[in-house]
C-alpha positions in Angstrom: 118.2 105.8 281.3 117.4 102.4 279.4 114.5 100.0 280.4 115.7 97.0 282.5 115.2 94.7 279.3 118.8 97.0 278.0 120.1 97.0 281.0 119.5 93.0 282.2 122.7 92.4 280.6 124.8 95.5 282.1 123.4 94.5 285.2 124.4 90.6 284.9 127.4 92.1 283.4 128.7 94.1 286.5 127.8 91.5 289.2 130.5 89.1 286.4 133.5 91.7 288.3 132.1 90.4 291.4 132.7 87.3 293.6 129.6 84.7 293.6 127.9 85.8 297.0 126.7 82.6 299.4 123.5 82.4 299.6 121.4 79.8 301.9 118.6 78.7 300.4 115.8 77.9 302.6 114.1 74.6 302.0 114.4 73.8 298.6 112.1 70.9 298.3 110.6 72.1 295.5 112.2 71.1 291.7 111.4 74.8 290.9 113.6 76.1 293.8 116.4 73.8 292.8 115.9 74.8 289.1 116.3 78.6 290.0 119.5 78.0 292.6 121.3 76.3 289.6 120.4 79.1 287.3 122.4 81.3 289.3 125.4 79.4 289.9 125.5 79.1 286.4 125.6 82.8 286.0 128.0 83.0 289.0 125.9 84.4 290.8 125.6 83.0 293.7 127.4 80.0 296.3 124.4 78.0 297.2 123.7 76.3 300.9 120.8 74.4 300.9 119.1 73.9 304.1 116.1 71.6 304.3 115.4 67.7 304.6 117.7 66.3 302.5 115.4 63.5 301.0 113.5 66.1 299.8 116.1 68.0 298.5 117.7 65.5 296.7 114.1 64.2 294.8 113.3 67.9 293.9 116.8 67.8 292.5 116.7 64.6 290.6 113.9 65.8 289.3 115.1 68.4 286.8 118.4 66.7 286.6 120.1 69.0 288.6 123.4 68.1 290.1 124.0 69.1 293.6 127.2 66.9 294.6 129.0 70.1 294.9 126.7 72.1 296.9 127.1 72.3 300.3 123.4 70.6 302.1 122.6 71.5 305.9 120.4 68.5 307.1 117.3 69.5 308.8 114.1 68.2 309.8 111.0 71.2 308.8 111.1 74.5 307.2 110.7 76.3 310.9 114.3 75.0 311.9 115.6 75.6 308.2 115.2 78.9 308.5 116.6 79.7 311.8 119.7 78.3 310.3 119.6 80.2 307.6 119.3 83.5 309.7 122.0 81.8 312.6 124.1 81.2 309.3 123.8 85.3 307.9 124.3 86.6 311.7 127.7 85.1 311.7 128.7 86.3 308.3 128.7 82.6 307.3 126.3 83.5 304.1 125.8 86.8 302.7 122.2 86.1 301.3 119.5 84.0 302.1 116.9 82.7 299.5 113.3 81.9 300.2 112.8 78.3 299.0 109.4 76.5 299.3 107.9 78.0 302.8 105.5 80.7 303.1 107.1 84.0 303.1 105.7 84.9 306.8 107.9 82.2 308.2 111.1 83.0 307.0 110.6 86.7 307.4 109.2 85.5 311.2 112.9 84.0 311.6 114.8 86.8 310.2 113.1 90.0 312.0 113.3 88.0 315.6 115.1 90.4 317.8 117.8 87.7 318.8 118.4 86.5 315.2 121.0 89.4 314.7 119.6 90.7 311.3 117.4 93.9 312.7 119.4 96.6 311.4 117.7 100.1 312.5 115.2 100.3 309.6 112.2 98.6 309.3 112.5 95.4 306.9 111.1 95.9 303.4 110.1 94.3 299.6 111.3 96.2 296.8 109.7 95.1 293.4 112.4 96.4 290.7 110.3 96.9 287.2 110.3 97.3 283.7 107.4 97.3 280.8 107.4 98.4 277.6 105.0 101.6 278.3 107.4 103.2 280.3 110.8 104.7 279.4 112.7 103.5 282.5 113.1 100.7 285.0 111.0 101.5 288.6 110.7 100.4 291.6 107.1 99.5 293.1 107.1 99.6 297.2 106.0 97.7 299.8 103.9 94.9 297.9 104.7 92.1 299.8 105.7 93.0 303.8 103.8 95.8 305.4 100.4 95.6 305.5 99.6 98.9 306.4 102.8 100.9 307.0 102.3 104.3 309.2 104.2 106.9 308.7 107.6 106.1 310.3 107.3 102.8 308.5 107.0 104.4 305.5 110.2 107.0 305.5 112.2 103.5 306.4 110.6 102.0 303.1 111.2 104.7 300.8 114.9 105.1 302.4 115.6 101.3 301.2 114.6 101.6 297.9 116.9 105.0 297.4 119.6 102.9 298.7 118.3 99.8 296.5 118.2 102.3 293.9 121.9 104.2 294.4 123.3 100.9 294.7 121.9 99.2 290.9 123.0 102.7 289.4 125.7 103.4 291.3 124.7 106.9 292.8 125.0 108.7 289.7 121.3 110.7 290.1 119.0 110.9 293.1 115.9 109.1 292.3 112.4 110.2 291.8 110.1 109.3 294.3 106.3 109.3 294.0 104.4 109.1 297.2 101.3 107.6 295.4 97.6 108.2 296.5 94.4 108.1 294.8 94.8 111.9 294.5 97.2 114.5 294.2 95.9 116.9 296.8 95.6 116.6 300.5 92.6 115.4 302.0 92.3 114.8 305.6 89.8 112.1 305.2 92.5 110.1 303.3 95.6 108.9 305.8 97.5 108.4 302.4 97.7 111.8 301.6 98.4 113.4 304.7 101.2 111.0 305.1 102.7 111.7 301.4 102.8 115.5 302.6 104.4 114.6 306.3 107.1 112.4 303.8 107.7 115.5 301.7 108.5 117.9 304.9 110.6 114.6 306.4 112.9 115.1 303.2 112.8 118.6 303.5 114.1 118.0 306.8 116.9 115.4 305.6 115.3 112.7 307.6 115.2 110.8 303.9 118.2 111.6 302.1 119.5 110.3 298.1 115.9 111.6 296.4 114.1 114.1 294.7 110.2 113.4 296.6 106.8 114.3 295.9 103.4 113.5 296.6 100.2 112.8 297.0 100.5 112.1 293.8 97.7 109.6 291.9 99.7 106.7 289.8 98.6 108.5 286.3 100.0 112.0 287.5 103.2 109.7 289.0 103.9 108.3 285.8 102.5 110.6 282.5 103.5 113.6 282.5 100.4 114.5 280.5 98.4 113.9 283.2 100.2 115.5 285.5 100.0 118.9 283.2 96.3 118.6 282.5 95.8 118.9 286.2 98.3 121.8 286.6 100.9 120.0 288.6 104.5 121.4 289.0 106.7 118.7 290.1 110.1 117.6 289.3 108.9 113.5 290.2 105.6 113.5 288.5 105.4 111.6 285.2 109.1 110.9 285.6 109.3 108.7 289.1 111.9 106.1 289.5 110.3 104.9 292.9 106.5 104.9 293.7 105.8 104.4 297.4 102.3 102.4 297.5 100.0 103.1 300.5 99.6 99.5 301.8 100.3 96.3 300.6 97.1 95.7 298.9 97.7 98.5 296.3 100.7 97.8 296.1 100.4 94.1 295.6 97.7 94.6 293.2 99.8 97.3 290.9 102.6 94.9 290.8 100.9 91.7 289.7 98.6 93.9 287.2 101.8 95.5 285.7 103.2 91.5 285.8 100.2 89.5 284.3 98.3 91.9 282.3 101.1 94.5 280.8 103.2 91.9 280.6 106.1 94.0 283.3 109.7 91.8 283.7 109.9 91.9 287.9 112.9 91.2 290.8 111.3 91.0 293.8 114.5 91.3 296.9 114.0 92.0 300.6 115.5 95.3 302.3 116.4 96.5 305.4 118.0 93.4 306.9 121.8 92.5 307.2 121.6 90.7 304.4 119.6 90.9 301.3 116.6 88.3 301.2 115.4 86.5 297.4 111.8 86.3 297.0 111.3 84.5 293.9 107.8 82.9 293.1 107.1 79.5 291.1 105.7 82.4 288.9 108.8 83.8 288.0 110.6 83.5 284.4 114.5 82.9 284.3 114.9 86.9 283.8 112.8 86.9 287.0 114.8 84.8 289.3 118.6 85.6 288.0 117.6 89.6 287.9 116.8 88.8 291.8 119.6 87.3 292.6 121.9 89.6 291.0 120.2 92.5 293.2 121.4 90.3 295.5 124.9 89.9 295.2 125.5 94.2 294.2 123.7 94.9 297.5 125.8 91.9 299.5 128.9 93.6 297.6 127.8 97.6 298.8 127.1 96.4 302.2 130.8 94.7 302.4 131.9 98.2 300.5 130.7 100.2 303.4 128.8 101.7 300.8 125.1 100.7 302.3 124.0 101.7 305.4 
């Protein structure tokens, strides 16, 4: 399979077949925010709805010259109340995506999980980095960098199951990905929770309790991704130095990979929530135009499977 720099275009390229999917947007005060909605619509990607003050919306707009005439703008006062319209708004299939604007990440997720929002579906919500750099022969996914903290083991099989499905959904099922259950070694230790955890994972699959993937682990991230390494130590393994997926421990490694892979190896990164009833953009001020449209187009195949019946 081609990097995601190759395949940016064949992605953009199949979400052209598909219907722009509505997204609410979830006060977009900032001119960034504004800038990155109107990327998208431009791409036909997305049907924005802002929902903020709309003062505020409308300076942050001016202020790249964006024109918003045609986009529909929900009125309200604070970010709290913007996105629990934004979740009301998805519950009743009135938008198919929702986009974080400029609000801290804890807030909207806070509106989205609530157990009356109607968005819970029965897996535990999720972030999904989707990754490419020039060292590595494929695109990847790095998981959970962003959500859970420090994810035990039922919370794990529930993040590695969205990313399969993340996964199926960009490549349209044609292979069953590679997962690396990463750790800071490759053998079981039962001082380290992280290892015991990749083996319980392993005997879950076994069991079909995570379907759609080929899963190993503990594996370290060198044995995960060079298969070198993985041979120097003597380590059999369909996934190692070939994984699609690499399941971090906590957020902290995870978080830490990512944005070392972003900033110092120069990696090209969509960041999209899982696990909800509809797909959740994270973009950061951070974020290139590659960035934010490749986010948004994860967006709109995942809105498009779900509708398909072919995402559970």
């Amino acid at each position: 399979m081609s990097g995601l720099i190759s395949n940016y275009d064949a992605i953009l390229e199949k979400c052209r077949n598909l219907a722009p999917v509505k997204t609410a947007i979830v006060h977009p005060v900032k001119s960034n925010v504004i800038e990155a909605a109107a990327d998208a619509v431009k791409e036909g990607l997305i049907v924005p709805v802002l929902i903020g003050p709309r003062k505020r919306i409308t300076a942050a707009a001016a202020e790249v010259g964006a024109d918003i005439s045609g986009w529909e703008l929900i009125d309200v006062e604070h970010s709290h109340e913007a996105g629990g319209k934004a979740a009301g708004l998805a519950a009743s299939g009135k938008v198919d995506a929702i986009m974080k604007g400029a609000l801290h990440t804890d807030e909207l997720l806070g509106a989205i999980i609530r157990s009356d929002a109607g968005l819970r579906t029965e897996r535990r919500i999720s972030h999904a980095f989707m990754m490419e750099i020039g060292s590595y022969p494929k695109p990847f996914i790095i998981t959970d960098a962003a959500i859970n903290i420090d994810p035990d083991l039922t919370a794990k099989a529930d993040i590695i199951q969205n990313a399969i499905n993340l996964w199926q959904v960009l490549f349209d099922g044609d292979a069953r990905p590679k997962v690396a259950i990463l750790a800071a070694v490759e053998t079981v230790n039962p001082k380290m929770q992280a290892t015991l955890d990749a083996a319980a994972l392993c005997k879950m699959a076994d069991r079909g309790q995570i379907t759609g993937a080929i899963i190993d682990g503990p594996l370290a991230f060198d044995n995960a991704i060079n298969l070198a390494a993985a041979k120097e130590k003597g380590i059999v393994s369909q996934v190692a130095g070939a994984a699609d997926i690499l399941l971090v421990p906590d957020i902290e490694s995870g978080n830490m990979l990512a944005k070392q892979l972003i900033f110092l190896g120069g990696a090209d990164a969509a960041g999209i929530v899982l696990g909800a009833r509809v797909p959740v953009i994270l973009t950061s001020r951070a974020d290139g135009l590659r960035a934010r449209l490749l986010s948004c187009a994860l967006a709109v195949l995942l809105s498009h499977a779900r509708k398909a019946g072919r995402l559970k």
